[in-house]
Backbone as JSON, one array per atom type, in Angstrom:
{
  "sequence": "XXXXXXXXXXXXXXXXXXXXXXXXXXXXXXXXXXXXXXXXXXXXXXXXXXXXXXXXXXXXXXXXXXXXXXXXXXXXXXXXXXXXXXXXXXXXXXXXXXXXXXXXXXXXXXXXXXXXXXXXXXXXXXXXXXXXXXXXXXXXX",
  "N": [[124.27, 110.03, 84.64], [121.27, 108.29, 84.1], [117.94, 109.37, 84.05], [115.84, 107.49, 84.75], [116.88, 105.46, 85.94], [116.6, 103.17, 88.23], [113.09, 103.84, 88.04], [110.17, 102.56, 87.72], [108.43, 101.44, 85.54], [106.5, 99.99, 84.44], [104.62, 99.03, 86.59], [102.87, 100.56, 88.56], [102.53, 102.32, 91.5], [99.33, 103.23, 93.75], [98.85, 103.85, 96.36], [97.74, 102.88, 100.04], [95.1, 102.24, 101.48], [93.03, 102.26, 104.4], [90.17, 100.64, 105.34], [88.79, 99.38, 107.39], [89.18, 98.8, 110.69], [88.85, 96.42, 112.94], [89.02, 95.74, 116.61], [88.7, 93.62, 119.35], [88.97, 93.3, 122.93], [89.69, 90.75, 124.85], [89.87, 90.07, 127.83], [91.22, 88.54, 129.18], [94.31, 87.8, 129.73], [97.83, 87.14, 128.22], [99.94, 84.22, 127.36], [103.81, 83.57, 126.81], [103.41, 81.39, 125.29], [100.71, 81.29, 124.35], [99.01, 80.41, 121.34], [98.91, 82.13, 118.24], [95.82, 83.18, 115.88], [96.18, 83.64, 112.51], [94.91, 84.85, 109.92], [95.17, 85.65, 106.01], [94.21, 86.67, 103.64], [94.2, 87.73, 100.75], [92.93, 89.51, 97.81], [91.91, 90.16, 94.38], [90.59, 93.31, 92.44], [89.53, 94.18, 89.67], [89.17, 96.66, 87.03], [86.16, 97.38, 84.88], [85.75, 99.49, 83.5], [88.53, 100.7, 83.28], [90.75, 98.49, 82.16], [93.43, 98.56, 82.82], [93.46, 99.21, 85.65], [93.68, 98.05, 88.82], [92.85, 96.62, 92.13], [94.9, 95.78, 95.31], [93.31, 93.54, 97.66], [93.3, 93.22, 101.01], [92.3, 90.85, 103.48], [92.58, 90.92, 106.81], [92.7, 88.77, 109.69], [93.39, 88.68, 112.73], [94.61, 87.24, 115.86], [94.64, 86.19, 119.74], [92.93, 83.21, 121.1], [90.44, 83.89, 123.53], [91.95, 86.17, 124.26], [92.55, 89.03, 122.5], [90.92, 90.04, 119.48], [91.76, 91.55, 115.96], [90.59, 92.68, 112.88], [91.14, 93.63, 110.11], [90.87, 95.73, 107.16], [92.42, 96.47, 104.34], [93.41, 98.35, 100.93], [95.3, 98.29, 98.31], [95.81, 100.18, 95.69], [96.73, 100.03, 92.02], [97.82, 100.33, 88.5], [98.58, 99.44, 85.64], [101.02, 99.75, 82.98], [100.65, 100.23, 79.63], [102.17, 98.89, 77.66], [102.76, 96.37, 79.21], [100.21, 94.93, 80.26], [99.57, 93.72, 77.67], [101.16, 91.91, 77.77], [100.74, 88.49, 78.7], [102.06, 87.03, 80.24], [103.73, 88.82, 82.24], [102.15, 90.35, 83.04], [100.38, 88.76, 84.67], [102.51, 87.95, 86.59], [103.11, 90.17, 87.86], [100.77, 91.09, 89.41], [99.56, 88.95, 90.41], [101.65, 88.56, 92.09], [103.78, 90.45, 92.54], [102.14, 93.05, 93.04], [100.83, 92.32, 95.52], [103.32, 91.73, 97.13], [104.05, 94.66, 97.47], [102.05, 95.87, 98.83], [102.0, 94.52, 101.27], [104.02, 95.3, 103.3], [103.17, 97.6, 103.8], [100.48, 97.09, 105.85], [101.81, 95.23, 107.88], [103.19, 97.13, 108.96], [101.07, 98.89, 110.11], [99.82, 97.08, 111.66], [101.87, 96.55, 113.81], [102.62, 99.13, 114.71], [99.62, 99.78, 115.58], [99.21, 98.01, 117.39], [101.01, 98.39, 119.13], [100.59, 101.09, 120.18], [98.49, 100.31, 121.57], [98.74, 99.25, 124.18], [97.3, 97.47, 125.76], [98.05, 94.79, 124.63], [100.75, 92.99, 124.0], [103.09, 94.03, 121.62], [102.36, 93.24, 118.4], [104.31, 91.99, 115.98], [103.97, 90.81, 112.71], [104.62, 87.71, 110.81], [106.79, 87.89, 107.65], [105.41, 87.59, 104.46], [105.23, 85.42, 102.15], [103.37, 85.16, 98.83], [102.0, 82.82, 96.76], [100.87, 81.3, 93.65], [97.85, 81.83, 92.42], [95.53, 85.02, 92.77], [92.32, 85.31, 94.57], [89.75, 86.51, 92.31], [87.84, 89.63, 91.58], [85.5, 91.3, 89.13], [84.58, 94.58, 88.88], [82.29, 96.87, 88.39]],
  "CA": [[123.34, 109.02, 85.13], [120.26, 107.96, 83.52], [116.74, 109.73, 84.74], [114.94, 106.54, 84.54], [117.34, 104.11, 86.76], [115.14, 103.11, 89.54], [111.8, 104.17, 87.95], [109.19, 101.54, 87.46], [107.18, 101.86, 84.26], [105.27, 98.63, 84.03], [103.29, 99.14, 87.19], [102.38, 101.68, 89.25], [101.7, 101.49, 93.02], [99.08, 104.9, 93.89], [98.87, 103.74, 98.01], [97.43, 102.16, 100.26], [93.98, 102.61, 102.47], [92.44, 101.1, 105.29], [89.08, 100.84, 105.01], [88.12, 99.1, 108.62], [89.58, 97.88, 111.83], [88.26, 95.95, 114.25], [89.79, 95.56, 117.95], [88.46, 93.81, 120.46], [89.95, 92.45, 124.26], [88.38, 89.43, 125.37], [89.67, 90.2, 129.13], [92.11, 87.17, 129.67], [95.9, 87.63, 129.28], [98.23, 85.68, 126.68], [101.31, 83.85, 127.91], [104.07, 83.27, 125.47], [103.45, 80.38, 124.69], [99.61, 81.45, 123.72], [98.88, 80.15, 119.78], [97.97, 83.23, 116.99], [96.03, 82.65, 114.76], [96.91, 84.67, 111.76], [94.65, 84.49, 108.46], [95.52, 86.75, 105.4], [93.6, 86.85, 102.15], [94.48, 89.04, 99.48], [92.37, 89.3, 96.24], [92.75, 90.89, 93.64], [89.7, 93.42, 92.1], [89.65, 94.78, 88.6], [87.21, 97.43, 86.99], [85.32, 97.25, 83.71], [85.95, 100.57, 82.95], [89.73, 100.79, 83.01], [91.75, 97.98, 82.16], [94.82, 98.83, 83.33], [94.26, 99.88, 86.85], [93.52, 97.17, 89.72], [93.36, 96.87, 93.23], [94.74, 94.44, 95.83], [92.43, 93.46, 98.83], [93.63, 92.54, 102.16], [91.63, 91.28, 104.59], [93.21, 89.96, 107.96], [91.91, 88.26, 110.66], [94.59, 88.0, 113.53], [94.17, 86.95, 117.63], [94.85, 85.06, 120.62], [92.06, 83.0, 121.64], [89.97, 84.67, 124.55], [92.45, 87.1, 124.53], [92.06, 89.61, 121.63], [90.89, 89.55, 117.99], [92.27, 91.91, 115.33], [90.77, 92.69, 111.86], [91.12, 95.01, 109.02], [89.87, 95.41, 105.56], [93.23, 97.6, 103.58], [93.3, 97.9, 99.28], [96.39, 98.68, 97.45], [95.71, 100.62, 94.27], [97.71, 99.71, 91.42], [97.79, 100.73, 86.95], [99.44, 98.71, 84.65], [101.32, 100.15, 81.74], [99.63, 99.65, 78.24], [103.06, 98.0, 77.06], [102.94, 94.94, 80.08], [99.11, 94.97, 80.14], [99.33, 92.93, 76.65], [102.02, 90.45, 77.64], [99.94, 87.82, 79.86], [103.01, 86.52, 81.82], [104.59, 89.43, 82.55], [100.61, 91.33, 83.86], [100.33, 88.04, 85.68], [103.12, 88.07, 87.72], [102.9, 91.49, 88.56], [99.33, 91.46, 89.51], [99.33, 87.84, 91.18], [103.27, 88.01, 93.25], [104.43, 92.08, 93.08], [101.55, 94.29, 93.76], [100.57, 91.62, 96.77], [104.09, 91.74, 97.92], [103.92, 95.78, 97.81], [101.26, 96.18, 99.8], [101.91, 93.83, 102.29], [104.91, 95.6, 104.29], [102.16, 98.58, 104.97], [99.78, 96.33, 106.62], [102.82, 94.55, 108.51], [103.87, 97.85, 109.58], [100.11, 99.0, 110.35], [99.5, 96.0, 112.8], [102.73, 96.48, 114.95], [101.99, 100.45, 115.02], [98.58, 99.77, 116.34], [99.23, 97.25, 118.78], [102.09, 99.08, 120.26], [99.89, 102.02, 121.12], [97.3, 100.19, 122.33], [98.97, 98.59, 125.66], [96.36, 96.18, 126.17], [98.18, 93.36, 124.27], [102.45, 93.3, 123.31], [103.67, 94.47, 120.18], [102.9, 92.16, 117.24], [105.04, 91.72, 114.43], [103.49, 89.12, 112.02], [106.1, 87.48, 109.65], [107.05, 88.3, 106.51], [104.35, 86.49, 104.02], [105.27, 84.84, 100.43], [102.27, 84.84, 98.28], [101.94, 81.67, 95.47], [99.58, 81.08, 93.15], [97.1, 83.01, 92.14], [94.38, 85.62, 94.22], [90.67, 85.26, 94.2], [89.93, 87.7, 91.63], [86.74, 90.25, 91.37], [85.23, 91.89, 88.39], [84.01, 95.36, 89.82], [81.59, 97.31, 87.62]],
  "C": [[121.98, 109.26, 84.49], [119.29, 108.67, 84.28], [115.82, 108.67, 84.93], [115.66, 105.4, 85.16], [116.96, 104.07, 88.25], [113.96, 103.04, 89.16], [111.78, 102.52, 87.41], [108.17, 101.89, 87.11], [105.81, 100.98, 84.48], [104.19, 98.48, 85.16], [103.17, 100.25, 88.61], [101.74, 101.91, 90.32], [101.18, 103.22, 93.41], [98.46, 104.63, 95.6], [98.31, 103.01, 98.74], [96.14, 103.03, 101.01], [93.58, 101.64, 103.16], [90.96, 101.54, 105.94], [88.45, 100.32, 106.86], [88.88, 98.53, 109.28], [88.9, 97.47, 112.54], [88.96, 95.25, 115.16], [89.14, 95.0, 118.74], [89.02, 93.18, 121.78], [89.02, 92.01, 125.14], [88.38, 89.57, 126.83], [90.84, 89.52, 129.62], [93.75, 88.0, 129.01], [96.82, 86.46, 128.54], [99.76, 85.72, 127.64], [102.27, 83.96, 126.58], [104.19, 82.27, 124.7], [101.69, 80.65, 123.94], [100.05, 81.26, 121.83], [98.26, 81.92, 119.0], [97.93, 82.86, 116.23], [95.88, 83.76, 114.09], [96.34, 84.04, 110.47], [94.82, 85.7, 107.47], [95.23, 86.21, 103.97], [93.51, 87.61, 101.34], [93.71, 88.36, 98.75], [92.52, 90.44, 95.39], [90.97, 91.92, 93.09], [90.21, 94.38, 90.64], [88.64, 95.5, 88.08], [87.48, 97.68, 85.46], [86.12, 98.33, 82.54], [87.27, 101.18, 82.53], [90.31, 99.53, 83.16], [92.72, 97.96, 82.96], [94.92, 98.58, 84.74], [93.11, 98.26, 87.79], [93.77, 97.29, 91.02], [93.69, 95.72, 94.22], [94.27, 94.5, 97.18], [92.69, 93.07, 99.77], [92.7, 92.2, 102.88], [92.15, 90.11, 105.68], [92.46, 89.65, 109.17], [93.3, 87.63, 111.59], [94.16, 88.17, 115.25], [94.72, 86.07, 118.06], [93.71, 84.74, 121.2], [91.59, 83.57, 123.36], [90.62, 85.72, 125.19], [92.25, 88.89, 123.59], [91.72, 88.8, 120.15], [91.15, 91.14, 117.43], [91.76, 91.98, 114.02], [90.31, 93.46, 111.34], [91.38, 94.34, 107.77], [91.27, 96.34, 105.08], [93.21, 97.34, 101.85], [94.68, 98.72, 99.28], [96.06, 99.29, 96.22], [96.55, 100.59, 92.83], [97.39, 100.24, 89.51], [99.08, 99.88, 86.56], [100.31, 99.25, 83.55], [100.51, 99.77, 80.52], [100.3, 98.56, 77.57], [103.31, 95.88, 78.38], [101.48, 94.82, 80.02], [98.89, 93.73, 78.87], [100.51, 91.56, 76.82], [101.07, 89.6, 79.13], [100.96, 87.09, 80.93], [103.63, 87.13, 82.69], [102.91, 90.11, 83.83], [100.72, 89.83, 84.86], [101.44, 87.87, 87.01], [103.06, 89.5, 88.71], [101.57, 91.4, 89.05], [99.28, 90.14, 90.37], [100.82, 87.65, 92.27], [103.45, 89.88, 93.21], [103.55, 92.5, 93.71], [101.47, 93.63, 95.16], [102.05, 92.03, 97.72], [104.54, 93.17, 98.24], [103.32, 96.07, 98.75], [101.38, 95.57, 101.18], [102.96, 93.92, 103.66], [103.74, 96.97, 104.99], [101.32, 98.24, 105.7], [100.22, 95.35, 107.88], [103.22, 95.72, 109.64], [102.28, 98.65, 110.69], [99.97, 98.07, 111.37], [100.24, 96.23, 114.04], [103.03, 97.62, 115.08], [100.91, 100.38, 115.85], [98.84, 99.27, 117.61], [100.3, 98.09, 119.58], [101.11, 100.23, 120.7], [98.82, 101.59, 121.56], [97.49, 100.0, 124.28], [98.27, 97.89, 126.45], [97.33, 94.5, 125.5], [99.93, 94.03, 123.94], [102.12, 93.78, 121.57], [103.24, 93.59, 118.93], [103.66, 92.77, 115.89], [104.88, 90.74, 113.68], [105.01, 88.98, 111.15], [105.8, 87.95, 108.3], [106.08, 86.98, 105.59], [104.59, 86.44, 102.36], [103.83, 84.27, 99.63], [102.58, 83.45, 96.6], [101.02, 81.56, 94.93], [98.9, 82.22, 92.69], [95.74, 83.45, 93.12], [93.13, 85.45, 93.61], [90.65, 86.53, 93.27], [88.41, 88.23, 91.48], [86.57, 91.33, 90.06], [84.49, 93.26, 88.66], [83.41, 96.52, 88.38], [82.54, 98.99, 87.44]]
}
């Protein structure tokens, strides 16, 4: 068997961090029929100085009106290969649909960790989220 079946050359995922939460409980209790709303903006930031390496930006904003609100800032860290780096369809997909969809089970799993130990509000489990298109993108010195 091959040493290299499984590995993934072309891009390079080095973890995740979570830079800020914010919790707070409005007082009121949620039925189940209560609405969440649930916003989620990834972007993408790139730096000057290295090519290659990029990071992707979460920032969520999730609640039940007058019940709680929910939001955190997490980045994904990511490097490109030198050999996909020069093909522009191949860096684009990876960089606008993979890394996003990497990062986005630790922030899934992060949410419905927290809330379970809080015991102020149930469990959430947001859904599973298909990114399209392309992310706001930042040039970072």
């Amino acid at each position: 068997m091959s040493e290299n079946v499984g590995k993934q050359e072309n891009l390079r995922f080095d973890g995740v961090k979570f830079f800020s939460v914010h919790f707070n409980v409005q007082g009121k209790s949620s039925n189940d029929d209560s609405d969440i709303k649930l916003d989620i903006k990834p972007s993408v930031n790139f730096y000057k100085e290295s090519k290659n390496k990029f990071d992707i930006v979460y920032n969520v904003e999730l609640g039940i009106e007058n019940v709680f609100e929910l939001g955190l800032t997490a980045v994904g860290y990511f490097q490109l290969s030198d050999d996909v780096y020069d093909n522009e369809n191949i860096r684009e997909q990876l960089i606008h649909s993979n890394a996003p969809a990497i990062v986005f089970p630790y922030i899934r799993s992060f949410i419905s960790m927290f809330s379970s130990n809080l015991g102020t509000i149930p469990t959430l489990t947001i859904p599973t989220h298909f990114f399209k298109g392309k992310l706001e993108e930042y040039n970072l010195e």
